[in-house]
C-alpha positions in Angstrom: -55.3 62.7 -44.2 -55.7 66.1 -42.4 -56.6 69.7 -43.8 -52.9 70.6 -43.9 -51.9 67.2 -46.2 -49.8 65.3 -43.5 -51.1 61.9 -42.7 -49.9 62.3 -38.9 -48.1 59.5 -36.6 -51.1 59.4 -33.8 -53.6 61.9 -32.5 -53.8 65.3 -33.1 -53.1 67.4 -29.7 -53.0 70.9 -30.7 -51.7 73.6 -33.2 -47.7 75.1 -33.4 -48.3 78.3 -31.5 -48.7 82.0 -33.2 -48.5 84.5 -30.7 -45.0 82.7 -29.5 -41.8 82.4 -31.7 -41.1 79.4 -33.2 -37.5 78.3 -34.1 -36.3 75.1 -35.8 -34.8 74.2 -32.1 -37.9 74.8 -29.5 -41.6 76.2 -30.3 -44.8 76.4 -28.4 -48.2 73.8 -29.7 -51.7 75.2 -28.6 -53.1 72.5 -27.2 -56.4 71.5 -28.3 -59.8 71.6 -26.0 -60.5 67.7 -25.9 -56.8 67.0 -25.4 -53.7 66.9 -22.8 -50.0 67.3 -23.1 -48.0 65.9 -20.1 -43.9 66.4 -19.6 -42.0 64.2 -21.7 -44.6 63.6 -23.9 -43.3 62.9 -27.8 -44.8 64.9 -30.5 -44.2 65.6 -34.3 -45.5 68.1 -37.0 -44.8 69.0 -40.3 -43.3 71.9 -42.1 -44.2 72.4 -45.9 -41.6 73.7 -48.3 -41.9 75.4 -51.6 -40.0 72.7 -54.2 -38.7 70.9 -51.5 -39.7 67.6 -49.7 -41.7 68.7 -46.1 -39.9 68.9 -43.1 -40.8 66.6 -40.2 -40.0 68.4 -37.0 -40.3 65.8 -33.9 -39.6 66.8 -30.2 -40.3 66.6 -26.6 -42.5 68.1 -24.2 -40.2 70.3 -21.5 -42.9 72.3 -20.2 -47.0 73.1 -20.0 -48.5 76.1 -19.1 -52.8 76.8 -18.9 -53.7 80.0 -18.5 -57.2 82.4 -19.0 -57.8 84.4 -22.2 -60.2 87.2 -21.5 -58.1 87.8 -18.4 -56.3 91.2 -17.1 -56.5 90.9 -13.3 -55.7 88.2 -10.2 -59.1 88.6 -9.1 -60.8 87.8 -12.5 -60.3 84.3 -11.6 -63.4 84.9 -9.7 -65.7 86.4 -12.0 -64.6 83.8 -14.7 -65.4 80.9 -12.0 -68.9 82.5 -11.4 -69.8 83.1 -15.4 -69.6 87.0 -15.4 -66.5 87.5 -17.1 -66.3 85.5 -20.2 -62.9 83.9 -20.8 -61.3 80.2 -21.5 -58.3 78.0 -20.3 -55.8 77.8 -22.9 -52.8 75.6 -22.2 -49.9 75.4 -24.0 -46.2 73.4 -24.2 -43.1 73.8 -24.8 -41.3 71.7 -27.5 -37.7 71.3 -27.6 -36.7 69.3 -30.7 -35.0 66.3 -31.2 -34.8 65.4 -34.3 -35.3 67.1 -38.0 -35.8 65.2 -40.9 -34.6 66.0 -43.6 -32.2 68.3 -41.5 -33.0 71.1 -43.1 -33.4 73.7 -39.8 -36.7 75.6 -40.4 -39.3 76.9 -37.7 -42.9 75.0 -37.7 -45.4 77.5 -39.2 -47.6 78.7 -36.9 -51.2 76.8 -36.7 -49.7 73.6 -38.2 -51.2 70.4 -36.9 -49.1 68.9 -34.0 -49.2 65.0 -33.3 -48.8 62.8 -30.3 -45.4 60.9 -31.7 -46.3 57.0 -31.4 -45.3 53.7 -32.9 -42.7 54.3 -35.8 -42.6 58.0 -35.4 -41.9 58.3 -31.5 -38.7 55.7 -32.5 -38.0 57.9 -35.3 -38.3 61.6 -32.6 -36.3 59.4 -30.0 -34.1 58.4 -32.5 -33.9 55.1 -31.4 -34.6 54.0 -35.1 -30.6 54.8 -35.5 -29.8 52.0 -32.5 -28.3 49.4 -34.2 -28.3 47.8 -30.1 -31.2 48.8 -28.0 -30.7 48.2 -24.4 -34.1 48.8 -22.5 -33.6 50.7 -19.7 -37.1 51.2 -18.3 -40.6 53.2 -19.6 -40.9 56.4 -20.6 -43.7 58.5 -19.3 -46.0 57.3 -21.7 -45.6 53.9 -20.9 -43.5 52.6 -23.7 -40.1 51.4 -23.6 -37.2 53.9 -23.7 -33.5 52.3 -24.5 -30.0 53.6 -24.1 -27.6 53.2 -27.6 -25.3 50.2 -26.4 -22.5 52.0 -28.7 -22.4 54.5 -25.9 -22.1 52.0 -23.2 -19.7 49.2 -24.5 -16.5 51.7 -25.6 -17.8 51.4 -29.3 -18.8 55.5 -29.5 -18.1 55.8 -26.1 -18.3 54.3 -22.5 -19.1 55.1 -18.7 -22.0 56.1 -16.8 -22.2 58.4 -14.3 -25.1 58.4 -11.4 -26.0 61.1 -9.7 -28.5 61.3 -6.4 -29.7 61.7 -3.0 -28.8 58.6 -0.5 -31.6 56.3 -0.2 -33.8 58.1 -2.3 -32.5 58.5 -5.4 -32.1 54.5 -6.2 -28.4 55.2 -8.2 -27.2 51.5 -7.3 -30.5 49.6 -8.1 -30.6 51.4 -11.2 -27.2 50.5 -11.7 -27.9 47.2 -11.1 -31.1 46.8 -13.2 -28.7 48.6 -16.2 -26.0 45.8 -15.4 -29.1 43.1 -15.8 -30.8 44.5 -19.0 -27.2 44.3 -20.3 -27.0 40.8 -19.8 -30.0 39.0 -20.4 -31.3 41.9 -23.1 -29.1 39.8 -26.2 -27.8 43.4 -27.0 -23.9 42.2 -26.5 -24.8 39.0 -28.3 -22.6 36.1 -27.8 -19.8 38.7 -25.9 -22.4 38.2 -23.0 -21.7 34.9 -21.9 -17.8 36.3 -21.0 -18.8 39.8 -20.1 -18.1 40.4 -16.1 -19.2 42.9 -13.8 -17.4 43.8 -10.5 -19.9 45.4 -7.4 -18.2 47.2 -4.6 -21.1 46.9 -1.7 -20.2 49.6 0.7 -23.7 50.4 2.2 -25.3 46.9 4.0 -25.3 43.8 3.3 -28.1 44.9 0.0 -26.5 43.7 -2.9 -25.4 40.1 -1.2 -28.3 38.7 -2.6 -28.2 39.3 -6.7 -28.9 35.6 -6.9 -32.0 35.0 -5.1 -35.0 35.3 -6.8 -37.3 38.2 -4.9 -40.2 37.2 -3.5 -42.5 40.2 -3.8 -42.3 39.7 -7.5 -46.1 39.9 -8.7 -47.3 39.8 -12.0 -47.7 43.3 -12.9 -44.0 43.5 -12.4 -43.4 40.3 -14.7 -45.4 42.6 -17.1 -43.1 45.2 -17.2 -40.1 43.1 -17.6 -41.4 41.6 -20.7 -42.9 44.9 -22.1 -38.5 45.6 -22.2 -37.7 42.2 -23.7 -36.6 40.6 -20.6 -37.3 37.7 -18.5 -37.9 38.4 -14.8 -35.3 36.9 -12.6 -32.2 37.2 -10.5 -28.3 37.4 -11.9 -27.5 33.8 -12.4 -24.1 33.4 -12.1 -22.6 35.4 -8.8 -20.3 35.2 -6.4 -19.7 37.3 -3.2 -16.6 37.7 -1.6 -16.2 39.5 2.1 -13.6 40.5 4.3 -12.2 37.7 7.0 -14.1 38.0 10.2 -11.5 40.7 13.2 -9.4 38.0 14.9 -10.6 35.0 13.6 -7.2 32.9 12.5 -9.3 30.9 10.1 -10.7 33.8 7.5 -14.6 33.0 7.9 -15.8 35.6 5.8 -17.3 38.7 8.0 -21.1 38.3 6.6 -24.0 37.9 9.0 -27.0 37.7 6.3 -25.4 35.6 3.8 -24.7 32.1 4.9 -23.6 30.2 1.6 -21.8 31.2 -1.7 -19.1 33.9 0.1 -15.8 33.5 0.1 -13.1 35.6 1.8 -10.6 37.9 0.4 -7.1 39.1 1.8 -3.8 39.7 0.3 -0.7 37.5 1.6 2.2 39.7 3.4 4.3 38.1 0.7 1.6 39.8 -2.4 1.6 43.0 -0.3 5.5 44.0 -1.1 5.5 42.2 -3.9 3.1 44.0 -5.5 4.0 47.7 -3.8 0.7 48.1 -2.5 1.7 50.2 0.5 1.2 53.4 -1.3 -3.0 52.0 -1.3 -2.6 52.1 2.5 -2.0 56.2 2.4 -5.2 56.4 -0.3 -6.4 59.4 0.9 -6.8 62.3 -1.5 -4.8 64.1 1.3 -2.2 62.0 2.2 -0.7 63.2 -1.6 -0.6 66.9 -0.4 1.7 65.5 2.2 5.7 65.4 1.8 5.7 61.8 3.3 4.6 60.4 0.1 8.1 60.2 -0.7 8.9 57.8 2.2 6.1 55.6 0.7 7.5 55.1 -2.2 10.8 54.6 -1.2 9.6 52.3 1.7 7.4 50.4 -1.0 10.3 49.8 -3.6 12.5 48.9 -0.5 10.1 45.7 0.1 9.7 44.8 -3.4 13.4 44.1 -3.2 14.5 43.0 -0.2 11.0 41.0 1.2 11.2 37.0 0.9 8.2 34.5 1.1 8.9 32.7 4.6 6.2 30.2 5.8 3.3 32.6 4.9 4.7 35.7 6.1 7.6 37.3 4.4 11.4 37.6 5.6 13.1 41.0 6.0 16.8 41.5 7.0 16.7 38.3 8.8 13.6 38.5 10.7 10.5 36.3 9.6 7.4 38.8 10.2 4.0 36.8 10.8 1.5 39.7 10.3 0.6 43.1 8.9 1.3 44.2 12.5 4.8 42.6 12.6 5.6 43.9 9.2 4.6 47.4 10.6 6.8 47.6 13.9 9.5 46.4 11.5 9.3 49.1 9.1 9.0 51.7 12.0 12.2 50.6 13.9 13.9 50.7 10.7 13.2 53.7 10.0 13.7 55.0 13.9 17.6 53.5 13.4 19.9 56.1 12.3 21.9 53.6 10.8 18.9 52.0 8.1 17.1 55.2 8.2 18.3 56.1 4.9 18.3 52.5 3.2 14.6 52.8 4.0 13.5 56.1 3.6 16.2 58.0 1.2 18.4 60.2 2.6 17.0 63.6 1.8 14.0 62.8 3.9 14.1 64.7 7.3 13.5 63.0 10.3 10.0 65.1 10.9 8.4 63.8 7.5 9.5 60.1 8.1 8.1 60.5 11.7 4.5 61.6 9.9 4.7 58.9 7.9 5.5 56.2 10.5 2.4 57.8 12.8 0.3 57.3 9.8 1.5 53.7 9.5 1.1 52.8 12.7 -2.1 54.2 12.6 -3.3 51.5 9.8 -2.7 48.0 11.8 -5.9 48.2 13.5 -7.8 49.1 10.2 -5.1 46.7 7.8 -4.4 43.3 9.9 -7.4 41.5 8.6 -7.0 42.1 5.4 -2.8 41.4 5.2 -2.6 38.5 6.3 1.1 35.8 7.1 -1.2 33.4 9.0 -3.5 31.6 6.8 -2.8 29.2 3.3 -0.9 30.9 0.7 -2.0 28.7 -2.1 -6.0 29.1 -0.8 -7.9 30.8 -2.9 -8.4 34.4 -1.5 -8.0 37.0 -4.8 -10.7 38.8 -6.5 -10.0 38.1 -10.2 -13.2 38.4 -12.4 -11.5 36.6 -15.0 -11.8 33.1 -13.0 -15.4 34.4 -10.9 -18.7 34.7 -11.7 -20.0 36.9 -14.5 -21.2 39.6 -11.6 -18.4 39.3 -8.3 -19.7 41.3 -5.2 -16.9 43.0 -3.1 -18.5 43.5 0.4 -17.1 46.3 2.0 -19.4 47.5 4.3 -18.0 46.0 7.5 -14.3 47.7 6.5 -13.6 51.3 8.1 -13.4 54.2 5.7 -8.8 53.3 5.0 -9.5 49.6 4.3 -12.2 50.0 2.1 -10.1 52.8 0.1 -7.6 50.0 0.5 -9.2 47.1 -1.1 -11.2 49.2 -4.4 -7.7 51.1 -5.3 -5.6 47.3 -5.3 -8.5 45.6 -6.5 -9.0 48.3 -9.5 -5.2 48.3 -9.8 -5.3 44.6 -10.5 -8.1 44.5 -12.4 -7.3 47.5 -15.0 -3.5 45.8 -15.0 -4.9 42.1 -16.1 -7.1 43.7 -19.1 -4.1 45.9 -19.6 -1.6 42.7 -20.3 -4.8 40.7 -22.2 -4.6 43.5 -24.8 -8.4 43.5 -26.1 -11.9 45.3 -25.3 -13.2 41.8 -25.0 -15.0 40.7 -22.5 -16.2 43.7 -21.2 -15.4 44.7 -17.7 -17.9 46.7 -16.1 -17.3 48.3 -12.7 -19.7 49.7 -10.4 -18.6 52.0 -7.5 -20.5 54.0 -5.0 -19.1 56.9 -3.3 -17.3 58.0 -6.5 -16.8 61.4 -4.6 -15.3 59.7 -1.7 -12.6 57.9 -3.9 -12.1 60.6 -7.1 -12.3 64.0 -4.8 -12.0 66.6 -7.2 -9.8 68.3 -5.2 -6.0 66.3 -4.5 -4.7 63.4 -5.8 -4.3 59.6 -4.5 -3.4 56.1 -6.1 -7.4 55.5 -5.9 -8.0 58.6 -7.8 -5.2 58.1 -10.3 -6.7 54.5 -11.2 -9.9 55.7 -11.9 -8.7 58.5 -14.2 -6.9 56.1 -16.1 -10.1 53.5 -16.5 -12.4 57.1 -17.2 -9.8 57.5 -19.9 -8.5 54.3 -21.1 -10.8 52.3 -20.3 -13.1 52.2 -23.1 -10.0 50.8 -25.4 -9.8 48.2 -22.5 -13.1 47.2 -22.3 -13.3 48.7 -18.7 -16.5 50.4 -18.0 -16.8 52.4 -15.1 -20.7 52.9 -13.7 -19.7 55.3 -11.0 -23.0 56.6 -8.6 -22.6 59.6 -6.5 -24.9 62.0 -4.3 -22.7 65.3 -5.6 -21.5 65.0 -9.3 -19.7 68.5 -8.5 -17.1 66.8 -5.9 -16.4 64.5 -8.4 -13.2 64.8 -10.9 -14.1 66.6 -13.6 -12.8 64.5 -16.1 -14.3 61.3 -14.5 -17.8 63.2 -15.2 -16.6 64.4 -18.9 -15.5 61.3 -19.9 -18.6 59.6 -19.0 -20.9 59.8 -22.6 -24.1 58.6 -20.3 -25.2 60.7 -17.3 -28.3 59.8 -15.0 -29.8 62.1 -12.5 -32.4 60.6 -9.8 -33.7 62.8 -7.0 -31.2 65.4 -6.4 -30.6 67.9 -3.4 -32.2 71.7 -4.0 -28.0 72.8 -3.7 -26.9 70.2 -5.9 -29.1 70.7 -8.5 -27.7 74.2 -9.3 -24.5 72.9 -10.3 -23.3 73.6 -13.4 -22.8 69.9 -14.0 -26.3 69.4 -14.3 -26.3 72.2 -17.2 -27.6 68.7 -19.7 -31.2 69.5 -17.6 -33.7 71.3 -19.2 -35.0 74.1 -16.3 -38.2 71.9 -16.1 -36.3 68.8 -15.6 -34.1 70.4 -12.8 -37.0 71.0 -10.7 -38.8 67.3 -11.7 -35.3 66.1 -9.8 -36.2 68.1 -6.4 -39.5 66.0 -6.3 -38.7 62.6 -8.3 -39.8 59.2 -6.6 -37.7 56.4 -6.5 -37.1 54.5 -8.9 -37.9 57.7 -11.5 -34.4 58.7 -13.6 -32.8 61.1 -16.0 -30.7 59.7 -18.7 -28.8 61.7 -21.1 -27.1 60.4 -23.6 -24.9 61.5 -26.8 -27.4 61.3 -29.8 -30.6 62.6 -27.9 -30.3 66.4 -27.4 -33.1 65.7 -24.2 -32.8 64.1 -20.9 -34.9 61.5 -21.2 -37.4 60.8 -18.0 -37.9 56.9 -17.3 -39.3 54.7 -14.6 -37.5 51.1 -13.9 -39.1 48.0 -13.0 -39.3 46.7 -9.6 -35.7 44.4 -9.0 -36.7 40.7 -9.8 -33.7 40.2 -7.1 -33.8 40.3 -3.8 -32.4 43.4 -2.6 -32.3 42.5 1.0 -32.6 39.2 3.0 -36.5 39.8 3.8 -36.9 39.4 0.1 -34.5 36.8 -0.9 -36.0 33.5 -2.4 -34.7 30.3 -1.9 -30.8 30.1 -2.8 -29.4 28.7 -6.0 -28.3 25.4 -5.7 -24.6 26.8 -7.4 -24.2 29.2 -4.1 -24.0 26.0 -1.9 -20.3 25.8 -2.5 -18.3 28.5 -2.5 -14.4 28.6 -3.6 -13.3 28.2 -0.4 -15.5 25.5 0.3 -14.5 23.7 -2.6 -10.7 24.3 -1.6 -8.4 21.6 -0.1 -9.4 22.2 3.5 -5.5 20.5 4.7 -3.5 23.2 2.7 -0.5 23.9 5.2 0.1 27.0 5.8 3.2 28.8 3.7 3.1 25.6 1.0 2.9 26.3 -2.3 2.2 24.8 -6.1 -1.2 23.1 -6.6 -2.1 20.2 -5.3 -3.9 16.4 -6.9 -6.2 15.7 -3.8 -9.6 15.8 -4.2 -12.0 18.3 -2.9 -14.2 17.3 0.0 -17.6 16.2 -1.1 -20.8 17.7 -0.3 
């Protein structure tokens, strides 16, 4: 028990400030001679009330500041050094609060007793005594475990998380990833997290290929920190990778060079691409809407879905089987070139100028398209991404596409996805989606099918289950309402430009220059019932992250879907099939 009657959480470290103002929302603590306050530290003191229960007033450290006493000029720095001036160092934080209990908003009184915040108490400041679901998301600076409120996260209170960063410095996708494992394996979604899914768009290297492999630079003191959070170090069990088919290869080998077992490839049939009117994905550019030819891609889009019939793999158009994406193309074109079909195709209040933009633009798509449209391999093989028949995490690899077919395969894979949990009509299982490059696909300037998708999973998706973890270097190109809608918002190390942005107005001014500076692998997380950014460090990945690292393979990656498929399936045949798959 201490002189002022408050039996205090952990060690005294100083005195609420005098000569500073004090208000029930930020005051200053002396702190004392024999003791330190760092950034982020936790602290709590108490504020005695006349017939009323005391006030517990809990915050965090967003600033220190040491300075002389005695002191009037620069150079008295000197004379204080050498012993002929006296004077002492005095330092001094800032507190912002976080929490008031009972919320009754009074100042500290000057000279009360201010305590480093542990155990119980730092829960109670952090408030993650209110968590009903804790998921760890990595240490605080004082070593202890810091969680994010799973309400925010799985659509309950809210949903989304937005990343913000440097490239290759600011670690948005390995946090993103290490978020998607504590998820998982943490227990927080109880027995929801056997049939929860996440879907991984790789766009930079073949990195994130390898969720499954144990890493093998794992050491103990990293084992350590994984079980300080509740969780067993280890890779993503259950993954499967999907990649592109190989440019010119008739038989869709996926186009991986790292990877060797466990990928499968992906393309859409010409018959699934009229079908399913995904030629407007092929104009996906946020500036292709600014454009008048839009209107010929719709019309040319709607113009397929009626009038395109499977034929032997490719599809059959006004008597004329087309084979390829290519074929499909110089078809459309000279359709549109004939005076006579012009209008059937393109409407006729289209002028001949906009249907020649669009054509130049089409034509301009078969190199970047062909592999991924394909009328010359099995319909019946497997070759969708659906997470509901995959693995709990599916890897998209993009990185081999050029900037249109990547655009391409996130807006039709999105589409579908958001579509199928759409038509199941529940949350459950959760869905969660990470993208890189949000700014690239949501511009916050135009429009584009891409764009349109993602508004509607920012807001829809939480009633759907559909979480989007979107990572960018520039929150401020992002759609605004992609960034409102998200109710958790992470900063890594940010660029001196950037970090001036309004949208990083959730920083304390301390915290906005911590982000010019932070390491890898250091993070600011805000999120809705914590009035401060939290700063954390996450462990090490227990996955390997590139090939260098990767472990020996799981034995469940040796056979992929593809390799498991009926390896006569006739091109252009259809239904399923009774033989059995070849044995490894």
């Amino acid at each position: 028990m201490t002189d002022d009657g408050f039996d205090g959480p952990g060690e005294m470290v100083g005195r609420v400030l005098g000569t500073a103002d004090a208000t029930p929302l930020q005051f200053w603590t002396a702190v004392a001679p024999d003791s330190y306050l760092q950034l982020d530290d936790v602290v709590v003191t108490r504020r005695e009330l006349p017939d009323r229960e005391p006030v517990t007033i809990a915050g965090v450290v967003t600033q220190v500041r040491a300075r002389h006493e005695g002191a009037q000029f620069d150079s008295d720095v000197f004379a204080i050094a050498d012993g002929t001036l006296p004077a002492q160092v005095q330092e001094a934080a800032e507190i912002t609060t976080t929490r008031v209990d009972p919320e009754l908003y009074v100042p500290p009184s000057p000279g009360a007793v201010v305590y480093r915040a542990e155990g119980d108490a730092r829960d109670r400041a952090l408030h993650f005594d209110r968590m009903e679901r804790r998921i760890p998301m990595g240490m605080g600076r004082d070593g202890v475990p810091v969680y994010l409120n799973a309400d925010f996260l799985d659509g309950s209170r809210g949903a989304h998380v937005s990343i913000s960063g440097i490239s290759g410095v600011a670690t948005k996708t390995s946090f993103a990833t290490f978020l998607l494992y504590s998820v998982f394996r943490s227990g927080v979604l109880g027995g929801d997290a056997v049939n929860a899914k996440a879907l991984i768009f790789n766009v930079k290297g073949e990195d994130l290929l390898f969720l499954d492999h144990p890493n093998t630079r794992l050491d103990d003191a990293t084992r350590a920190s994984y079980a300080k959070l509740g969780l067993v170090a280890g890779a993503f069990p259950d993954v499967r990778v999907y990649a592109p088919p190989r440019v010119g290869d008739s038989s869709g080998t996926p186009d991986v060079s790292s990877r060797l077992t466990g990928v499968d490839s992906f393309y859409w049939t010409l018959s699934e691409f009229c079908a399913d009117r995904l030629l407007p994905y092929v104009f996906a550019d946020a500036d292709d809407e600014r454009q008048q030819y839009t209107m010929v891609v719709h019309s040319v889009a709607a113009h397929l879905a009626r009038h395109a019939q499977p034929a032997d793999g490719g599809v059959s158009l006004d008597g004329v089987r087309l084979g390829s994406y290519a074929d499909l193309v110089d078809h459309i074109v000279d359709q549109l070139n004939d005076d006579e079909t012009r209008s059937d195709w393109a409407g006729s209040a289209v002028g001949l100028g906009t249907v020649n933009a669009f054509a130049r633009r089409l034509i301009g798509s078969k190199k970047d398209l062909s592999r991924l449209i394909r009328g010359d391999l099995a319909t019946r093989r497997p070759h969708s991404i659906n997470t509901a028949e995959s693995a709990q995490v599916t890897v998209v690899d993009l990185h081999n596409l050029p900037d249109r077919a990547q655009r391409f395969v996130v807006g039709v894979t999105l589409k579908s996805e958001f579509e199928r949990k759409e038509k199941s009509g529940t949350a459950k299982p959760l869905l969660f989606v990470v993208l890189d490059e949000l700014n690239k696909y949501a511009p916050r300037e135009g429009s584009s099918p891409i764009k349109e998708v993602l508004l509607d999973i920012a807001e829809r998706g939480r009633s759907l289950g559909v979480i989007l973890v979107g990572a960018q270097q520039t929150a401020s190109e992002v759609e605004r309402r992609i960034v409102t809608n998200s109710a958790v918002r992470v900063v890594g190390r940010l660029d001196p430009a950037e970090a001036s942005r309004p949208e990083y107005g959730f920083l304390p001014p301390a915290q906005r220059q911590r982000a010019l500076l932070a390491k890898p692998g250091t993070m600011f997380v805000n999120q809705p019932d914590i009035p401060v950014p939290l700063c954390l460090e996450f462990p090490f990945p227990a996955w390997a992250t590139r090939v260098s690292e990767a472990g020996r393979a799981p034995s469940e990656t040796l056979r992929s879907i593809t390799q498991s498929a009926d390896p006569f399936a006739v091109v252009g045949s259809g239904g399923a099939t009774s033989d059995d798959d070849i044995p490894f």
